[in-house]
Residue, then its C-alpha position, 0 to 999 in steps of 0.5 A: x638144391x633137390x627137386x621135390x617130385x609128387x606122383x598120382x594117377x587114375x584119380x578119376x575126376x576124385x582129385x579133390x578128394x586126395x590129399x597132395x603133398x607139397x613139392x615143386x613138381x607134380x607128376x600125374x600119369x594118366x586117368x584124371x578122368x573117368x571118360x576123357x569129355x570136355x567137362x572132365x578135364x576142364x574140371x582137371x585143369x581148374x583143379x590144377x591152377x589151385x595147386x601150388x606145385x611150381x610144375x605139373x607134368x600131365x599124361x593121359x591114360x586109357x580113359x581120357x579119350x578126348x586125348x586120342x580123338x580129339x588131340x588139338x582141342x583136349x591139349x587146348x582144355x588142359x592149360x594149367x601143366x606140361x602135357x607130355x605124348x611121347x615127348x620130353x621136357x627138361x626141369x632144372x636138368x631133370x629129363x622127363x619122358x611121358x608117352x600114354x600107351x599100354x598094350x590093348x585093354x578091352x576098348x579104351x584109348x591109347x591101346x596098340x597090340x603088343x609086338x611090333x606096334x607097341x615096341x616102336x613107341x617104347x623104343x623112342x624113349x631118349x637113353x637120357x631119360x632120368x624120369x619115365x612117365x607111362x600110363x601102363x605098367x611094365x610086364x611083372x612089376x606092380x602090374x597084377x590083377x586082382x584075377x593074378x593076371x600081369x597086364x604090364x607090358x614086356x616090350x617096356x619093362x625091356x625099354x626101361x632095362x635099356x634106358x635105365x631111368x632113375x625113376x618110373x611112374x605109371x598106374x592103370x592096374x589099381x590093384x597093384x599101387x606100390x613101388x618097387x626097385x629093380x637094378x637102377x630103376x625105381x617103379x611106383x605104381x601111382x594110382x590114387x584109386x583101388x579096383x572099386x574106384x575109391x580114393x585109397x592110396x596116397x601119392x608117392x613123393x621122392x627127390x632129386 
């Protein structure tokens, strides 16, 4: 029996405002919130425990800063999913991999210089990974601005060519929602909102 999986990203506290598909699992990669405070994600986690997806995988992205700061007390907010920082969980022997880094982005959470810092993240994704889940995008793949510039990180498009997971979700650069396939690998930036933060986009789904 195939899992059905629904990505989102950067709903930015408009989730109500977008219109989820069925599935059995529900992939969010990061930016549920507009500044990563208590309230913002306590709101996220009721929003979650109404939805009728069996499992919701959760990373956070570069504006839910309680994550980094404040890690203990923001994992304790967000009761209703699996919370995945650099580590994986297996769902009906699916492998999931989540991590919320992305080379440095103006002041916000999350962010490692690109080089040597960023690598050693992006080198602890297992070989085994059949579903990536990062808040930033890999370098030329869905992951230009509206100013043309690629923000998308070189270090982890080499990762995932090394890993080659059947899928890779991510979001961060709104601008740039869409999906794209490169040898094994399918990419979907997932981001809900555009660049003006308007719910514009809707989820992608695939299965399993």
């Amino acid at each position: 029996m195939k899992i059905k999986f629904v990505c989102i990203a950067d709903t930015h506290n408009l989730h109500d405002e977008i219109d989820i598909p069925e599935g059995d699992v529900l992939l969010v990669a990061g930016d549920f919130t507009m500044m990563g405070r208590p309230r913002e994600i306590r709101a996220f986690n009721l929003y979650l425990e109404s939805l009728p997806h069996e499992y919701k995988v959760v990373i956070a992205g570069n504006h839910d800063f309680l994550f980094e700061r404040e890690p203990q007390k923001a994992q304790e907010l967000l009761t209703n999913c699996i919370y995945l920082e650099d580590s994986s969980i297996e769902i009906s022997k699916i492998k999931i991999y989540g991590t919320p880094w992305q080379p440095w982005f103006m002041d916000w959470a999350f962010n490692l210089p690109r080089g040597i810092l960023i690598k050693e993240k992006w080198d602890m994704i297992p070989k085994d990974t059949e579903i990536l889940i990062t808040h930033g995008p890999p370098y030329s793949i869905c992951d230009k601005t509206i100013h043309g510039n690629n923000e998308g990180c070189v270090d982890l498009l080499n990762a995932i060519r090394r890993v080659k997971p059947k899928y890779h979700i991510f979001g961060h650069i709104h601008e740039a929602y869409g999906t794209i396939k490169e040898g094994k690998t399918i990419f979907m930036n997932a981001s809900s909102v555009n660049v003006q933060y308007k719910p514009e986009y809707p989820p992608f789904t695939f299965e399993l």
